[in-house]
Each structure stands twice: as C-alpha cells, then as structure tokens.
PLY file of the C-alpha trace (Angstrom):
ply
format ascii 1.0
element vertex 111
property float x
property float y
property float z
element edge 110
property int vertex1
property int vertex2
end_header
197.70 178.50 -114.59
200.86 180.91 -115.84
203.18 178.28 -114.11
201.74 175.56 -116.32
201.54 177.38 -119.13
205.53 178.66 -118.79
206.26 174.91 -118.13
204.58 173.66 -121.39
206.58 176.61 -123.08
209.72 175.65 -121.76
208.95 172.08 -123.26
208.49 173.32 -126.34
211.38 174.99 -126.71
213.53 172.09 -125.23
211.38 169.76 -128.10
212.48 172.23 -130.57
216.09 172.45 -129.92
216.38 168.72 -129.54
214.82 168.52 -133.12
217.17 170.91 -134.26
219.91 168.89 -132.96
218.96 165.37 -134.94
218.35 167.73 -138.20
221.74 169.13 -137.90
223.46 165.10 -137.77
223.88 164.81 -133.59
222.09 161.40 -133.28
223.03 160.69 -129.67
220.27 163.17 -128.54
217.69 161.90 -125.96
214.99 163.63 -125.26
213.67 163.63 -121.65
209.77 163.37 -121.85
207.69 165.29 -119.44
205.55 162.09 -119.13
204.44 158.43 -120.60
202.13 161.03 -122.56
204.11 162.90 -124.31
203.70 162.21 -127.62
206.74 164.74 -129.17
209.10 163.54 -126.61
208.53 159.85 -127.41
208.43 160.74 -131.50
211.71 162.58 -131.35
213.59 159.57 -128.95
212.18 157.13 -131.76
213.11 158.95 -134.38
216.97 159.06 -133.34
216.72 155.06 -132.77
215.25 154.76 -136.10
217.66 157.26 -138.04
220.69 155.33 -136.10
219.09 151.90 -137.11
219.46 153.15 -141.30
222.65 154.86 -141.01
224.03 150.92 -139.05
222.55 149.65 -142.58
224.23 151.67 -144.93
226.82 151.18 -143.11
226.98 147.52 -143.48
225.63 147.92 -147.14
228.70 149.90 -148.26
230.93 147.38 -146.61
229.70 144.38 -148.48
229.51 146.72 -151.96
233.33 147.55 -151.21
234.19 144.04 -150.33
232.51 142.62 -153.47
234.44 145.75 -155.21
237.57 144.30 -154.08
237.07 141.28 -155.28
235.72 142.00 -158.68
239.06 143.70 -159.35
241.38 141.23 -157.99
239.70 139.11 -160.63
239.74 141.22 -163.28
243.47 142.01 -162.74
244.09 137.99 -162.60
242.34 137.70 -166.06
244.38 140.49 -166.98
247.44 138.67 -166.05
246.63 135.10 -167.52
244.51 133.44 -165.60
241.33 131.83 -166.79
237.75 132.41 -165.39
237.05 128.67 -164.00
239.95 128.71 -162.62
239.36 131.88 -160.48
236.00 130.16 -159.03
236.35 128.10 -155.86
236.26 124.42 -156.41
236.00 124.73 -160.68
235.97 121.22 -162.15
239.54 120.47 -163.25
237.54 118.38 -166.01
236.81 121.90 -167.56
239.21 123.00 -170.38
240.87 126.51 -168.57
241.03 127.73 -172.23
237.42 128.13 -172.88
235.49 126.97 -170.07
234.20 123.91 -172.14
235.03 120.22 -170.95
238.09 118.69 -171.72
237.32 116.14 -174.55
240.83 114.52 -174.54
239.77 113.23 -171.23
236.37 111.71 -172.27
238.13 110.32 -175.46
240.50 108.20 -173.03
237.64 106.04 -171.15
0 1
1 2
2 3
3 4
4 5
5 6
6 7
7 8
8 9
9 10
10 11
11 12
12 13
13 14
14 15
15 16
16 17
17 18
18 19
19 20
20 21
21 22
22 23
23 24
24 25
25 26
26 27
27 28
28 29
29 30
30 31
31 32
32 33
33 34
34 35
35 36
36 37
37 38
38 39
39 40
40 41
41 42
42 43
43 44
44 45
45 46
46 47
47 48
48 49
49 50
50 51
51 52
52 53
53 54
54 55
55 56
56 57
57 58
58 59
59 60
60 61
61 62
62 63
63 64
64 65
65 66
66 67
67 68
68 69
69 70
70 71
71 72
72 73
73 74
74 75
75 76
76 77
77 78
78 79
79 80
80 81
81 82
82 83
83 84
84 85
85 86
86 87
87 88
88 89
89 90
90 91
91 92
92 93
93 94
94 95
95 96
96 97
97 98
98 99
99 100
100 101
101 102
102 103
103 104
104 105
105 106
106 107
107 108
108 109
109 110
C-alpha cells in the first residue's frame, strides 16, 4: 500500500512540473501517462497539441495581416506618387477614365 501510494505521489509531482513547464511557454513537453486511464496525463499532452495548434494560427494570421500591410502601403505610396486607383487594381477596365474612376465618355461618343 505505501509503494502505491509513493508511486501516485511521484506522479503527481511529475504532472505538476510538466504543467509548470507549458505555463512557463516550453510547448514541446510530453507527458508520459501512467496508463490509458490517466486522465491528467492525457489532459496535459492535449493541452500542448491544442496550445501549439493556436499559436500555428496566429502565426499564419499575422502573416496574412503583414502581407495585406505591405500591400496597402505600396498602394498608398503609388497614389502618393501619381498613380490612379483603377489603375492599381488587377485587370481595371481601360474603358474607365484613370482621372476619376468614371467611364470614359469620349469613347462612347465615338460609336
């Protein structure tokens, strides 16, 4: 009975430094479970999946907000510099006027 009970101890205290490992930012911890039981074992293992899963998202979030970043400026810096705003959108309709945006009525006028 005291070997058990010095065993569950000693899991404890492994559960609890493993925990204290993920809450100070080391996410490659694995826990080893005792058994296909243990519930804390399991928890803290999914937990460290999970936590890697969101930080992969933000990850990939901040990319995209940086590359749209990067883009909003190289257009603002091409308006700044003369350029008009359908002609800074892929495949505008040269019909447009690039003053204003509006269509180009000398065209129409000529059919």
């Amino acid at each position: 009975m005291n070997s058990a009970l010095n065993s569950l101890v000693e899991q404890m205290r492994e559960r609890a430094h493993a925990a204290g490992r993920i809450a100070a930012g080391e996410l490659d911890v694995q826990v080893t479970t005792a058994s296909e039981h243990d519930q804390l074992g399991h928890a803290l293992n999914h937990m460290v999946e999970n936590l890697n899963e969101i930080i992969g998202n933000v990850r990939t979030a901040s990319e995209q907000v940086a590359v749209g970043s990067t883009q909003v400026s190289q257009s603002a810096h091409a308006l700044e510099n003369g350029a008009t705003a359908p002609s800074l959108v892929a495949g505008g309709d040269p019909r447009l006027d690039h003053r204003d945006g509006q269509p180009d009525h000398r065209e129409c006028q000529e059919r």
